[in-house]
TORPA-4810 file (N, C-alpha, C, O; in nm, 3 decimals):
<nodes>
NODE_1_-1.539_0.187_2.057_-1.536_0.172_1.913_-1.522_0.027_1.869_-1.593_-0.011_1.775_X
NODE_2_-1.439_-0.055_1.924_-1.423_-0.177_1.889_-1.521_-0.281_1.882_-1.517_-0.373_1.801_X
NODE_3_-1.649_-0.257_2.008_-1.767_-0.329_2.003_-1.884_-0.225_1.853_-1.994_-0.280_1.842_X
NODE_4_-1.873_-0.143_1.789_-1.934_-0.085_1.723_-1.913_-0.149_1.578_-1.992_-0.192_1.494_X
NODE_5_-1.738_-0.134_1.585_-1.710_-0.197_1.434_-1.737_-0.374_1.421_-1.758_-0.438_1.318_X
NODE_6_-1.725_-0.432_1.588_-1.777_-0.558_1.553_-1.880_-0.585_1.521_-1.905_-0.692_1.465_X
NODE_7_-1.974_-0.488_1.550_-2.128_-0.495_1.508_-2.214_-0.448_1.394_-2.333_-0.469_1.373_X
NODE_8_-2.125_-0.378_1.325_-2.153_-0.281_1.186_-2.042_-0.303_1.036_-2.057_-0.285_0.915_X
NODE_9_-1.944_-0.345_1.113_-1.821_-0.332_0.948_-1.859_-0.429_0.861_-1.881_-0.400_0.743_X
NODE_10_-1.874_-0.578_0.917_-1.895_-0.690_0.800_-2.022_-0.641_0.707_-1.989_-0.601_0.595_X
NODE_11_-2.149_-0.638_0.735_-2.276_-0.582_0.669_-2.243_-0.445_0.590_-2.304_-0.431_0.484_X
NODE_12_-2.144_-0.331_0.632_-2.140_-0.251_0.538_-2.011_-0.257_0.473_-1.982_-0.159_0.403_X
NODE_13_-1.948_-0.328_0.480_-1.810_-0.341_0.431_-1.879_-0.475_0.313_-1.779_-0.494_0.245_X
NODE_14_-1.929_-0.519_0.287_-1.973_-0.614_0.211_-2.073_-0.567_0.167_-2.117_-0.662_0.103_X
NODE_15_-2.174_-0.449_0.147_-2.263_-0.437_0.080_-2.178_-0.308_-0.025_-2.209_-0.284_-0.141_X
NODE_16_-2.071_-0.243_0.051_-1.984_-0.137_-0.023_-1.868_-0.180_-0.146_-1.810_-0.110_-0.229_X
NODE_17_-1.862_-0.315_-0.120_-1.757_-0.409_-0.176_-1.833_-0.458_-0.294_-1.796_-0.436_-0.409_X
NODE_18_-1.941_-0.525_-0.264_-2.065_-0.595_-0.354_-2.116_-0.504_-0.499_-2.149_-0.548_-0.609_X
NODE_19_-2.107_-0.339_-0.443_-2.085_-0.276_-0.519_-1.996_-0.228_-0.660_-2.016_-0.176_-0.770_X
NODE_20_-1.882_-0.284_-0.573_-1.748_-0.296_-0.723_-1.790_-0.431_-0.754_-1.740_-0.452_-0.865_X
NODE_21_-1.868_-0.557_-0.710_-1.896_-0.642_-0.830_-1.776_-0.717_-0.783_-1.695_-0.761_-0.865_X
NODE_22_-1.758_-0.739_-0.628_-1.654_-0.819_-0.592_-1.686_-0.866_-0.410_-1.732_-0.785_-0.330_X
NODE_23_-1.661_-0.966_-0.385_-1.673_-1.025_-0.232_-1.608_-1.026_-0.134_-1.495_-1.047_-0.177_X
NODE_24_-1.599_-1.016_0.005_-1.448_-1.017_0.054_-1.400_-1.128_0.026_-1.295_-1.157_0.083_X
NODE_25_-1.460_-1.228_-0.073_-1.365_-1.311_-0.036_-1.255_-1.270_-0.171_-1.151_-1.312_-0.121_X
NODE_26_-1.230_-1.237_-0.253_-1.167_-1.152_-0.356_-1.097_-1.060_-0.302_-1.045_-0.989_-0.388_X
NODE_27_-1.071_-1.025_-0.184_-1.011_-0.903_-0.130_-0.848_-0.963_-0.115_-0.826_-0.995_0.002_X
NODE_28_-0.804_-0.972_-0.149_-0.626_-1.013_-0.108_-0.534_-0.975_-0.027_-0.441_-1.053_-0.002_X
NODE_29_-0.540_-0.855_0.027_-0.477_-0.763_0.154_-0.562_-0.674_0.188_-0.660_-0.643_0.120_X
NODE_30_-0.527_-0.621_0.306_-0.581_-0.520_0.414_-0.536_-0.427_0.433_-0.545_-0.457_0.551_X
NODE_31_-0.476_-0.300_0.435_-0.457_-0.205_0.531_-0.534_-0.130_0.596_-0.599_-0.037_0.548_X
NODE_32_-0.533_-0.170_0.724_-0.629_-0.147_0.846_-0.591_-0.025_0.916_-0.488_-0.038_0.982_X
NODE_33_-0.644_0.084_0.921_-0.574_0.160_1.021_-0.579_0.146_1.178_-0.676_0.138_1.253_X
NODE_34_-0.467_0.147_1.199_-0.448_0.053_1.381_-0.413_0.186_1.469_-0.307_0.229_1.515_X
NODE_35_-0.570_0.240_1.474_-0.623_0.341_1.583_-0.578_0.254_1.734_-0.596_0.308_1.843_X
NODE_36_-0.536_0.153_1.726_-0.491_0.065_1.875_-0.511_-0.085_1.826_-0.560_-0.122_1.720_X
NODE_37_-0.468_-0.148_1.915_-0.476_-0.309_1.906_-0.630_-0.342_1.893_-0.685_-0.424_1.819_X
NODE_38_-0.674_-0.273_1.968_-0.848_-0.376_1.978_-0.937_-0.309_1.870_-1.047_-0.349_1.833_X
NODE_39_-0.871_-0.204_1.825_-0.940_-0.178_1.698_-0.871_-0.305_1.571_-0.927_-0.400_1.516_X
NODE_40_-0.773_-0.268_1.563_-0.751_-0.434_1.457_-0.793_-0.551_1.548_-0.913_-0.527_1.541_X
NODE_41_-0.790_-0.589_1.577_-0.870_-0.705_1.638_-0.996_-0.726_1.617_-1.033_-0.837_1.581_X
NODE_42_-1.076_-0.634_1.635_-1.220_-0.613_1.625_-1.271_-0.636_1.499_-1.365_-0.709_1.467_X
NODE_43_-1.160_-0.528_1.391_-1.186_-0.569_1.233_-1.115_-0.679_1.205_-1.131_-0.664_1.084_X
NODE_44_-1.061_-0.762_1.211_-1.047_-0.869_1.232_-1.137_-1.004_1.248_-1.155_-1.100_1.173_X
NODE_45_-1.183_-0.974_1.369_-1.306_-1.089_1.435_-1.431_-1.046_1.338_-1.527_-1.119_1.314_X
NODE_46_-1.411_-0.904_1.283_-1.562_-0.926_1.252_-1.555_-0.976_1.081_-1.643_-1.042_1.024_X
NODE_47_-1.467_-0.941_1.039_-1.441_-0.986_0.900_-1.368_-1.057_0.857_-1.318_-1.051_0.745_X
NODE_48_-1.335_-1.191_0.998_-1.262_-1.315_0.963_-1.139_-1.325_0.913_-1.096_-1.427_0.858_X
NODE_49_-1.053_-1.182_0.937_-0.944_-1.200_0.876_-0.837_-1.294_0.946_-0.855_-1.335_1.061_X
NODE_50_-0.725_-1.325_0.874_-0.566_-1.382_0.999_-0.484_-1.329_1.059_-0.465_-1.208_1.060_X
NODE_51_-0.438_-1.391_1.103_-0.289_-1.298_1.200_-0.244_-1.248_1.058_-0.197_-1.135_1.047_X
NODE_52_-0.253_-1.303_0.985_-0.086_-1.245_0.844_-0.192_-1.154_0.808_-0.156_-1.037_0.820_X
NODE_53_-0.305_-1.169_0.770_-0.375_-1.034_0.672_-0.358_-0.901_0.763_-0.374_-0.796_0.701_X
NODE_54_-0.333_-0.893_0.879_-0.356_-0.783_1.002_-0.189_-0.787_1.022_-0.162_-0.718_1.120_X
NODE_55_-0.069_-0.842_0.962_0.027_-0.816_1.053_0.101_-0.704_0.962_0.199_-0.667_1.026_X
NODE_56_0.095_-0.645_0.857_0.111_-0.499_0.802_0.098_-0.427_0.922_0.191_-0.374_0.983_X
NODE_57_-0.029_-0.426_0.955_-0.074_-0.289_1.033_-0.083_-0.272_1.171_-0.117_-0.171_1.232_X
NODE_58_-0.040_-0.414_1.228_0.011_-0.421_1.340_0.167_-0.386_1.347_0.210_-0.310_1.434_X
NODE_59_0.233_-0.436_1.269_0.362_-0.385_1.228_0.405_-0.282_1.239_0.510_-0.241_1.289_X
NODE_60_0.254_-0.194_1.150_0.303_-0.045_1.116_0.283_0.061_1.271_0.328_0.173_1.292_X
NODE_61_0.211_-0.014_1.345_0.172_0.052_1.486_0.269_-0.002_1.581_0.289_0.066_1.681_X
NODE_62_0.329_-0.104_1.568_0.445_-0.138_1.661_0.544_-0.030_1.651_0.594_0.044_1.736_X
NODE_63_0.557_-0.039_1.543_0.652_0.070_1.498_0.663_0.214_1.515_0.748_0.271_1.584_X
NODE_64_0.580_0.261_1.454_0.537_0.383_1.449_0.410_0.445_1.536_0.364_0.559_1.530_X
NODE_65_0.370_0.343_1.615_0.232_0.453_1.677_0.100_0.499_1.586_0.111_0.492_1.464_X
NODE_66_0.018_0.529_1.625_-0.136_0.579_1.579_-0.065_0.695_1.503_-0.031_0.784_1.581_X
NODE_67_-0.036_0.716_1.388_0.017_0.840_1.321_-0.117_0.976_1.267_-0.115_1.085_1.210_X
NODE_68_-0.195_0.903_1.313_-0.358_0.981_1.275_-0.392_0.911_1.112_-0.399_0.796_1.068_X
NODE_69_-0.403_1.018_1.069_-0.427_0.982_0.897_-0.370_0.888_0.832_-0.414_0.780_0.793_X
NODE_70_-0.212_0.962_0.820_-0.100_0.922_0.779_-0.057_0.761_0.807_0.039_0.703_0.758_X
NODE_71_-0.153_0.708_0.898_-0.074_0.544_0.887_-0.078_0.462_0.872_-0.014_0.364_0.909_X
NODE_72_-0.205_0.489_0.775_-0.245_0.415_0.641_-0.160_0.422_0.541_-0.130_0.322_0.476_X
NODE_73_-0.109_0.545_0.514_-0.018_0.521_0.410_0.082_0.475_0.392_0.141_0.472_0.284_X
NODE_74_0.146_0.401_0.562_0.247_0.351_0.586_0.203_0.211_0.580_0.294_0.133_0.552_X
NODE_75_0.116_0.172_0.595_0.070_0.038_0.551_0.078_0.037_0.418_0.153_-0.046_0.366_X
NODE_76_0.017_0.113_0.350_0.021_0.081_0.203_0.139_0.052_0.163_0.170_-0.062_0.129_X
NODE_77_0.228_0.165_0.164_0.379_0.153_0.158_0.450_-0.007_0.192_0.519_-0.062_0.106_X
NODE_78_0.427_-0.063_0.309_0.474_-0.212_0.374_0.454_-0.262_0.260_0.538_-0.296_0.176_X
NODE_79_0.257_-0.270_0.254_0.255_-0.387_0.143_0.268_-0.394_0.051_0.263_-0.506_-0.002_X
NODE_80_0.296_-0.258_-0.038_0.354_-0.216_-0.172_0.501_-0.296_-0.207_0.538_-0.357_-0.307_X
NODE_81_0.569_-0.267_-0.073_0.702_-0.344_-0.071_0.745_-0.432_-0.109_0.835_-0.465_-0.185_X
NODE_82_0.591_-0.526_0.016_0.623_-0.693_0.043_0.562_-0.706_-0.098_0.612_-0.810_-0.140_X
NODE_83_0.498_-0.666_-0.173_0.465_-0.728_-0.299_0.295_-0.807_-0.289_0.235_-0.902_-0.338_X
NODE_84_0.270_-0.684_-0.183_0.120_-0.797_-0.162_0.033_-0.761_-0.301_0.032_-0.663_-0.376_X
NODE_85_-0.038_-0.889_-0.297_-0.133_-0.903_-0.400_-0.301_-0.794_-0.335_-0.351_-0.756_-0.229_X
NODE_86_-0.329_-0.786_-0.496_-0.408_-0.683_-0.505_-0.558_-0.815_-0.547_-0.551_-0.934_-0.578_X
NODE_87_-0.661_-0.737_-0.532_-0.754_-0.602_-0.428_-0.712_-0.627_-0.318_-0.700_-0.734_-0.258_X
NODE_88_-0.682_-0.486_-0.280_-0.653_-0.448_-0.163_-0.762_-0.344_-0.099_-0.830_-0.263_-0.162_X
NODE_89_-0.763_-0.364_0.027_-0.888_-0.287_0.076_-0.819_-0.188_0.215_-0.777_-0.245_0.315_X
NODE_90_-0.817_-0.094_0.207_-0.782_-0.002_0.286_-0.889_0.064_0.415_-0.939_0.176_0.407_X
NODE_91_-0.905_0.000_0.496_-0.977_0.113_0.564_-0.970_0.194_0.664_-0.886_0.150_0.743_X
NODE_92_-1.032_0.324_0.713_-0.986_0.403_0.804_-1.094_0.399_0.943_-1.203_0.342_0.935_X
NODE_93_-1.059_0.452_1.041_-1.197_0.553_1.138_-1.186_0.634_1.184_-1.076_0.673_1.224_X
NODE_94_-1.296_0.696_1.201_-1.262_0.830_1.276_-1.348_0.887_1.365_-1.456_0.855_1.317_X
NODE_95_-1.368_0.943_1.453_-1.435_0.999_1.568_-1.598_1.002_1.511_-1.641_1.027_1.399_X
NODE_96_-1.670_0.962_1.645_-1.788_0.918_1.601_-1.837_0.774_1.517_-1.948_0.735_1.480_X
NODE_97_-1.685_0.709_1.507_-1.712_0.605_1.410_-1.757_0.632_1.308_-1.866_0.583_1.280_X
NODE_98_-1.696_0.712_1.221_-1.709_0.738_1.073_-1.624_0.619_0.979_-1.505_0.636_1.008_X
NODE_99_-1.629_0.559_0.926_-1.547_0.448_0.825_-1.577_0.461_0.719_-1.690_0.450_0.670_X
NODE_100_-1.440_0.498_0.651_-1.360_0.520_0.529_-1.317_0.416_0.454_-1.207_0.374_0.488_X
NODE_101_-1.369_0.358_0.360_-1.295_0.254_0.318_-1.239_0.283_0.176_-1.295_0.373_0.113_X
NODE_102_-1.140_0.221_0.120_-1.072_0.249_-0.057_-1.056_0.123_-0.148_-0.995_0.040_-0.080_X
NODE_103_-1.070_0.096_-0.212_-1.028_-0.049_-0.291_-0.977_-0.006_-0.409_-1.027_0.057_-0.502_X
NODE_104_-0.813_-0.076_-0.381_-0.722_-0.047_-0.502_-0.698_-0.173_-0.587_-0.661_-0.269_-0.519_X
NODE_105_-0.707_-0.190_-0.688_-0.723_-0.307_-0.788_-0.586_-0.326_-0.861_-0.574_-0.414_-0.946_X
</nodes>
């Protein structure tokens, strides 16, 4: 999966974004769902993010483990906390490489 999303997320994650009439570069936080390390990493490398935009959701997997669904919403929750700035872009995957993405304003 990790060589898939490096090869597919930036092009559709930016033509899905382009759509709300906004760029990644307008995007202000992440919650990534951290199906494992080399899956954030991967979205990461491919969409240029930093250690700090990815450390929510590394956080939230140190912590807590691959929760399935659910650990996204524990990211949200973090950065709701920390007070992160909005658009925020949420995204998920799922078997077969299906990607879910949300943008909360």
């Amino acid at each position: 999966m990790p060589g898939l999303i490096a090869a597919h997320l930036k092009p559709w994650i930016e033509s899905w974004i382009s759509d709300n009439r906004m760029s990644l570069a307008d995007v202000r936080s992440w919650a990534v769902h951290p199906g494992g390390p080399k899956i954030v990493s991967a979205v990461g490398e491919a969409l240029g993010l930093s250690a700090e935009a990815l450390a929510p959701s590394r956080g939230v997997f140190a912590e807590y483990g691959n929760m399935s669904s659910p650990t996204v919403l524990f990211i949200l929750r973090k950065l709701r906390a920390e007070g992160a700035p909005r658009p925020c872009v949420a995204l998920g995957f799922g078997p077969g490489l299906v990607a879910e993405a949300a943008l909360f304003v």
